[in-house]
N, C-alpha and C positions, 0 to 999 in steps of 0.2 A: 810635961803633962799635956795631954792629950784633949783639948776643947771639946764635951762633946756632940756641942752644936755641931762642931766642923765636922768627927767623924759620923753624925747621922746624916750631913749631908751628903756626904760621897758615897755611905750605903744603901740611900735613896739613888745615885746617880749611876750606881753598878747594876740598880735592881733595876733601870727605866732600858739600859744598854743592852739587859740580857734578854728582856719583853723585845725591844726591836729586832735582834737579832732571830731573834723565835718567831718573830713576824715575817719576816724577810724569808726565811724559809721553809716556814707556812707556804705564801705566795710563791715560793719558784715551787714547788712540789705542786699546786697547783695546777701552773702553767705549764710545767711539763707532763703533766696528767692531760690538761686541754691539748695541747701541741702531738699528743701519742693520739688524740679522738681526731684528731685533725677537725675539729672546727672552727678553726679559723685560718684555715688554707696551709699548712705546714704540714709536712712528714719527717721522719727522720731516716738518714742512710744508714746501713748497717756499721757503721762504725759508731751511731749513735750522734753523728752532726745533723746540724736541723739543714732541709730545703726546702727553702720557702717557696711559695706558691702567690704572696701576697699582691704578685703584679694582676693576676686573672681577678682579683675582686672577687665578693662574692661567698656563699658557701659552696662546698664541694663534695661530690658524695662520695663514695670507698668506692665506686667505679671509676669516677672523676680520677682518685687519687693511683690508683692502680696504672691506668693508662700516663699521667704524666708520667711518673716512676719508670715504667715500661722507657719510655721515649725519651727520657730524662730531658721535661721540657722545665728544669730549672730556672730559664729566666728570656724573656721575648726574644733573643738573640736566635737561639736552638729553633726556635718554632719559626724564625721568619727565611732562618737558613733551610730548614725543611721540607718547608712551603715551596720555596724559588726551587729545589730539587725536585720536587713533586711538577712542579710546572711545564720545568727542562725535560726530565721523562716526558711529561703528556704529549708537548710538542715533540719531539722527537720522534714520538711514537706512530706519528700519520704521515712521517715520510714513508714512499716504498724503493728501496734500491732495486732499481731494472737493471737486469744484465747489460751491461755497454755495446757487446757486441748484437744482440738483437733484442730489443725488450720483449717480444715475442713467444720469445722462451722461457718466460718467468713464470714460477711454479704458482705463483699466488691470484691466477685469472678467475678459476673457478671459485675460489675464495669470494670473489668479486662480483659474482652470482653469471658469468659469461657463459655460454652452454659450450660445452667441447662442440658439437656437430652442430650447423645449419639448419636441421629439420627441427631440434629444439626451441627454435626462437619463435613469441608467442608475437606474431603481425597481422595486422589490421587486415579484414578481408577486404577488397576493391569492392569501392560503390561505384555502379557506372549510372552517368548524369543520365534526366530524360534526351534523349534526342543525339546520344552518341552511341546508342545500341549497334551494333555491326561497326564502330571504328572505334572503340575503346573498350577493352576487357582486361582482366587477368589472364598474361600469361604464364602458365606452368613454367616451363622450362625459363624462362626470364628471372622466374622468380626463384627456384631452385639454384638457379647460378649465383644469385644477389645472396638466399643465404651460405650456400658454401663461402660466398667470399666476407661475409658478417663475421662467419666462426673464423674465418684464419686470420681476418684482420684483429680478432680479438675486442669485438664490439660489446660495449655493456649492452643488458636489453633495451633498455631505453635509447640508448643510441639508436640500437637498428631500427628500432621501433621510427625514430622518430627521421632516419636516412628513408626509410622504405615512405613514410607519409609523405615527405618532400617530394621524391621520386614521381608517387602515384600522383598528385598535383601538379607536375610538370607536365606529365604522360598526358592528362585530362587536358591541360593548354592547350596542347599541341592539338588533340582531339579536337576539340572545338574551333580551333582554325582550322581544319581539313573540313570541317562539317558546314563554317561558313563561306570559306571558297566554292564546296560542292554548290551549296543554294548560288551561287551569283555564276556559277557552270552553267546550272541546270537552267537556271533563265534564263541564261544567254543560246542557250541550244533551243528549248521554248518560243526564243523571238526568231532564230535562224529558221526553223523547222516554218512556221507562222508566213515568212517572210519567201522561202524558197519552195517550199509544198503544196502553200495554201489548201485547196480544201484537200487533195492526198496525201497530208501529213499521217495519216494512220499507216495506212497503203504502203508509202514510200517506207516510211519506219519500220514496219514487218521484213519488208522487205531488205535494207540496209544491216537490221540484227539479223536475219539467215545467209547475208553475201560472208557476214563479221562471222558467223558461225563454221560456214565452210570452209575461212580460212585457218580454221581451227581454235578462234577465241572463242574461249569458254565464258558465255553467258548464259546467268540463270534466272528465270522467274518471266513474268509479260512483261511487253515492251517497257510498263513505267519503271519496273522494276530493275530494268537492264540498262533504262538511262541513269538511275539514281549511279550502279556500280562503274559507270563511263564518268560519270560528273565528279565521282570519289577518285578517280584516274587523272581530271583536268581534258579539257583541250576536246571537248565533245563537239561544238561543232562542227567541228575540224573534222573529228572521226566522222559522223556522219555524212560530211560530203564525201568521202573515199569510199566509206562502205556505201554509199547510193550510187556512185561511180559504178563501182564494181559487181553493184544489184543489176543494174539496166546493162551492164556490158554484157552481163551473164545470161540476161532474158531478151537481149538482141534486140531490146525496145527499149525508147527514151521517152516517157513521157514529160509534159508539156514541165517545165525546171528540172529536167537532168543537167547532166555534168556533159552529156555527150548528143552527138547530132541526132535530129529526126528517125533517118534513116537509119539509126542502131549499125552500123559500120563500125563506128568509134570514131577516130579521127575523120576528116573532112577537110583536106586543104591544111588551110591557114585559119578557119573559121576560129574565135574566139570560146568555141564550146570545146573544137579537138584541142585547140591549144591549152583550156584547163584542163581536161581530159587529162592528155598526155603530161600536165606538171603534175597533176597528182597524184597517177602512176608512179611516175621517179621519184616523188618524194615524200611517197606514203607514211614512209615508216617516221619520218622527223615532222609530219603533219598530226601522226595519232601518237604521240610519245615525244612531250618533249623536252625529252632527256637524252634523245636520239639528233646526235648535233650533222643540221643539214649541212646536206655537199655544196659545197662550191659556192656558200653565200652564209650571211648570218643569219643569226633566227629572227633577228626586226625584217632584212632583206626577204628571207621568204614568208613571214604574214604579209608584209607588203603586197609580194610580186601574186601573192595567193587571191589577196583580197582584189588586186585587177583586172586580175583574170574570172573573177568572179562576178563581178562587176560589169566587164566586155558582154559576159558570157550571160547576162541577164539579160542588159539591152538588144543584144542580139535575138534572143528569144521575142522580147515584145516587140519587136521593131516584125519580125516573122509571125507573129498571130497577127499584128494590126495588117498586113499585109491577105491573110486570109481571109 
């Protein structure tokens, strides 16, 4: 016989198992409803298995979800392996392979913004400084040659750009020492002239640039201006005495600081005037140039032997007016 305390209790205990169980999958219908919304970072693959999302945190939107899926960034692993491929590319990418045998001939220059041709290349125009007018310019063909050799070398622009500023800044150096030896020429020819002419330094000077002109040197402008282009040459008052030499031998008069006697003869003996005379004759040309390596001595040896005889040839002179 059957209690039937006992059997109401166990058909209370069927009725509480079948409520849970009705609970239970309430709750998965549910979460499988949320989990198909993806609101809380899940998708599911086509086979109907869930892929979690739940490492990125967060809500995710149907673009969010689309792109993982796409990239199947299922779990940090995928995405850091990605990453480091992504990186590898990048790098990789700003190498450029040069032909071995000339890099030269690599098709990728113009790529590079390099102009095939030399007339292409956009360079600075030449500033010339105050006071190197007439020894420092742009030259054309100079520069014409610098760009042909930009485009073969295969020069970015800013390179040339920046070879051709160098250049021009060297070029200006060198200008500017040609321009202050000139001044310490041109006063040194100033105290010769002062020194040897005294009051017919005009006189004598006329006359020295027309002996200079007959012998075919091409100067141009008034005298000051034909000293300035002697003193751009060096070694002016050197020239000077040869070309006054060569004034008064022509005009068969010596006046009172020629190179040659009274008597316009030219030589005289042994006298110290023939004897400069005659050395500056033979050794004109390494007295006004010198670049022009003297005969039979060195170049200390003839300023030396020059300045002696210039010297002789003074005293001599005053020693012959105090005599008058």
């Amino acid at each position: 016989m059957i209690d039937e305390n006992t059997g109401a209790a166990e058909a209370a205990s069927d009725a509480t198992a079948t409520d849970s169980a009705a609970q239970a999958s309430s709750d998965a219908t549910a979460t499988g409803a949320e989990t198909a919304g993806g609101g809380n970072g899940t998708s599911e693959k086509g086979d109907g298995t869930a892929t979690g999302y739940d490492w990125l945190g967060g809500e995710l939107t149907d673009d969010d979800r689309k792109y993982l899926d796409a990239k199947k960034f299922d779990d940090p692993r995928k995405v850091y392996d990605s990453l480091r491929a992504a990186e590898r590319e990048l790098r990789d990418g700003d190498k450029v392979a040069l032909p071995k045998d000339d890099p030269l001939k690599w098709d990728g220059w113009d790529k590079m913004g390099v102009p095939a041709k030399g007339e292409d290349y956009d360079l600075p125009p030449v500033e010339v400084p105050e006071g190197l007018e007439g020894i420092y310019g742009e030259n054309p063909d100079l520069t014409n040659a610098m760009r042909g050799a930009m485009a073969g070398a295969r020069l970015l622009p800013a390179q040339a750009q920046a070879l051709y500023g160098k250049f021009n800044e060297f070029q200006i150096a060198q200008a500017q020492a040609v321009a202050d030896e000139s001044k310490r020429d041109l006063a040194a020819a100033t105290t010769w002239m002062g020194e040897n002419w005294g009051a017919q330094k005009d006189e004598r000077l006329s006359a020295a640039i027309t002996a200079a002109k007959n012998l075919g040197i091409e100067f141009e402008g008034e005298n000051a201006q034909v000293l300035d282009q002697m003193a751009l040459i060096g070694g002016t008052p050197q020239m000077l005495a040869v070309f006054d030499a060569l004034a008064q031998s022509q005009a068969g008069d010596v006046p009172k600081g020629g190179a040659f006697s009274a008597t316009g003869s030219g030589a005289t003996g042994e006298s110290a005037q023939a004897q400069l005379a005659s050395f500056e004759a033979k050794h004109g040309a390494s007295l006004t140039n010198k670049d022009t390596k003297p005969e039979g001595m060195t170049r200390a040896q003839l300023n030396e032997k020059w300045t002696a005889l210039r010297e002789a040839a003074r005293a001599e002179r005053e020693a012959s007016a105090k005599k008058k």
